[in-house]
C-alpha positions as CSV (number, residue, x, y, z in Angstrom):
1,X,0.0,0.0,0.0
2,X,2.7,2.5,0.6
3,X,3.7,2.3,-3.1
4,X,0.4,4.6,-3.9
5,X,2.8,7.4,-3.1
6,X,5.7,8.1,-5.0
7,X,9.2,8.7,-4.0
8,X,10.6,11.8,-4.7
9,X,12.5,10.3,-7.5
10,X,9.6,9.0,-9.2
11,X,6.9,12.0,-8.7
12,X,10.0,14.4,-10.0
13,X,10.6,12.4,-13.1
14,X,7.0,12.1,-13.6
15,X,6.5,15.9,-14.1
16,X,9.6,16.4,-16.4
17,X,7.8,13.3,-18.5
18,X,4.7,15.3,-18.8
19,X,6.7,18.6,-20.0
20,X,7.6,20.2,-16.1
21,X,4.8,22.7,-16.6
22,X,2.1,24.3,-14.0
23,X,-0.6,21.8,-14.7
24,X,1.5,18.9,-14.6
25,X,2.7,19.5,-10.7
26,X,-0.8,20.3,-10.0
27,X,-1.5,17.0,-11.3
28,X,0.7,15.2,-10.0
29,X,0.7,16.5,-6.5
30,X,-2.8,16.0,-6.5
31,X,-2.0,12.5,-7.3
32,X,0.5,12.1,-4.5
33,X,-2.5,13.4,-1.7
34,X,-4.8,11.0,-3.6
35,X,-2.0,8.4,-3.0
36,X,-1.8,9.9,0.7
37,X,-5.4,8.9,1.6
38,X,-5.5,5.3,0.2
39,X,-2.4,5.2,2.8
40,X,-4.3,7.0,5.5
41,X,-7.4,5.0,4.6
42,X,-6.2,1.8,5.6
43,X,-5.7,0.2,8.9
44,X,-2.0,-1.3,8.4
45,X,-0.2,1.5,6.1
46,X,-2.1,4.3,7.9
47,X,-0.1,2.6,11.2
48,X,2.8,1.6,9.4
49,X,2.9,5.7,8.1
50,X,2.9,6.5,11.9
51,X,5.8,4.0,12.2
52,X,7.8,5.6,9.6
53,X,6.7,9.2,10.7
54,X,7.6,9.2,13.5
55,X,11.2,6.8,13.5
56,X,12.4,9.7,10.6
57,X,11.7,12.8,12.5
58,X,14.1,11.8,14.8
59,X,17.2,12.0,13.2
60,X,16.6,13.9,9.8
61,X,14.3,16.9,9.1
62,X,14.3,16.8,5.6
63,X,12.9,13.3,4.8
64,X,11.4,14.2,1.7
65,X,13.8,12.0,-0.5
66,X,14.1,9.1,1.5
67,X,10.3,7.8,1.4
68,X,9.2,5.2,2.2
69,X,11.9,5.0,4.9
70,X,10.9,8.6,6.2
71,X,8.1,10.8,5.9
72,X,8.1,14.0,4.9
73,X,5.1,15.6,4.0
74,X,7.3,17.8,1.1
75,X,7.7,14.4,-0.8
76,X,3.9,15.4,-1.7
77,X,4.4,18.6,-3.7
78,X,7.4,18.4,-5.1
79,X,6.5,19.0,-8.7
80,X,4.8,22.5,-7.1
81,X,8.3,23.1,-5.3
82,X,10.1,21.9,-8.7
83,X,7.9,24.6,-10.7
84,X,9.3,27.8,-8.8
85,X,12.8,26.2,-8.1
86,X,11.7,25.9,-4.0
87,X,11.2,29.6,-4.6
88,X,7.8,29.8,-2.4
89,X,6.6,33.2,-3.3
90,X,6.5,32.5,-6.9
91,X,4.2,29.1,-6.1
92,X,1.1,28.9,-6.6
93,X,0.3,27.4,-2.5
94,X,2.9,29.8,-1.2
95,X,1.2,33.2,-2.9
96,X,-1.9,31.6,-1.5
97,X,-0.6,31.3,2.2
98,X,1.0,34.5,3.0
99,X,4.1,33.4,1.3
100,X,5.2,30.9,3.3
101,X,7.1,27.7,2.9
102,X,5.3,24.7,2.7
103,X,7.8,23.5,5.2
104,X,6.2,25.3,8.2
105,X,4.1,23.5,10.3
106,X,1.0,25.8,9.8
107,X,1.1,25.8,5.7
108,X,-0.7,23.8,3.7
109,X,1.6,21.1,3.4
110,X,3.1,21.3,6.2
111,X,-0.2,21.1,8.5
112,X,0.1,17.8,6.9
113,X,2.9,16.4,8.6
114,X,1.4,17.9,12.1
115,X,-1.6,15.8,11.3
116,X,0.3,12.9,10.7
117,X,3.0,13.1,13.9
118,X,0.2,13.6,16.0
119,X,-1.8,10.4,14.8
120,X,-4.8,12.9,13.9
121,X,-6.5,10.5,11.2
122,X,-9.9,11.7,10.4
123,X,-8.4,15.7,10.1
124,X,-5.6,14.4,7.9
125,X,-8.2,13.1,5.5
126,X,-10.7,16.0,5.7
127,X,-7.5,17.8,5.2
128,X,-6.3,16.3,2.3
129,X,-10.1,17.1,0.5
130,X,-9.3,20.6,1.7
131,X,-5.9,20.6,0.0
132,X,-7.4,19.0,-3.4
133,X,-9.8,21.8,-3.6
134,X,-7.1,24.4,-2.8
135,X,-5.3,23.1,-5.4
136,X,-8.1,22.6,-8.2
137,X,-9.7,26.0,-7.5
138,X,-7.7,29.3,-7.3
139,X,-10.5,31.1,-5.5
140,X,-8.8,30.1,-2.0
141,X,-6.4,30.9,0.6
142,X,-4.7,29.0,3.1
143,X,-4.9,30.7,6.3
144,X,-1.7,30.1,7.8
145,X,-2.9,31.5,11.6
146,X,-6.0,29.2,12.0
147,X,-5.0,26.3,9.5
148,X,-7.9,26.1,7.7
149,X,-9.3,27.1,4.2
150,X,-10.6,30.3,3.2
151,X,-12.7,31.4,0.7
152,X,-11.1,34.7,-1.3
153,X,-13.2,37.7,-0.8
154,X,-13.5,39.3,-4.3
């Protein structure tokens, strides 16, 4: 089950196969949540994730390459971070959540990993249909001080 999401070998190769652009890393990183909540759906790899989660986080912050022996929840958008050259205020998410790195704990992607460390199941999965609707509809912001989707007022 944990093959549903791709290492960050295979997502990144994935995007330059389907010509490195925009809608490809949108794509694709919706791909790697969708991958995410098979994971999180099921008993064993949703406690095996936790396993892996949490061993990782231990000894190495940036775990984003070494899935599926660590989990970082980076390894999910990198065709997005690939896009801007891990330039955040040129991203689509990070112009959307107050320019931030989707390495902070209270970003998009990075509430993710909070979610996960903390066992938090159901939210992770809500969470993850919050994300693919960020992603699939420009019309929202991430609100970086109450971790939750917002509507843009136009």
């Amino acid at each position: 089950m944990l093959d549903k999401l791709l290492n960050y070998n295979n997502i990144y190769q994935q995007w330059i196969n389907k010509g490195s652009t925009k809608e490809a890393a949108i794509e694709l990183t919706i791909q790697q949540l969708d991958g995410l909540e098979e994971i999180a759906s099921n008993d064993e790899s949703w406690y095996e994730l936790l396993e892996i989660s949490a061993r990782g986080r231990n000894y190495d912050a940036w775990l984003a390459m070494d899935w599926p022996e660590g989990f970082d929840e980076l390894l999910l958008c990198v065709p997005l971070c690939k896009l801007v050259s891990w330039e955040c205020s040129k991203c689509t998410v990070g112009i959307r959540q107050e320019n931030n790195s989707c390495s902070m704990d209270y970003s998009l992607f990075g509430y993710i990993g909070e979610l996960v460390k903390n066992g938090l199941r159901k939210e992770l999965l809500d969470h993850i249909n919050n994300s693919r609707k960020f992603l699939k509809n420009e019309g929202f912001n991430w609100n970086v001080h109450k971790c939750e989707l917002e509507m843009i007022n136009i």
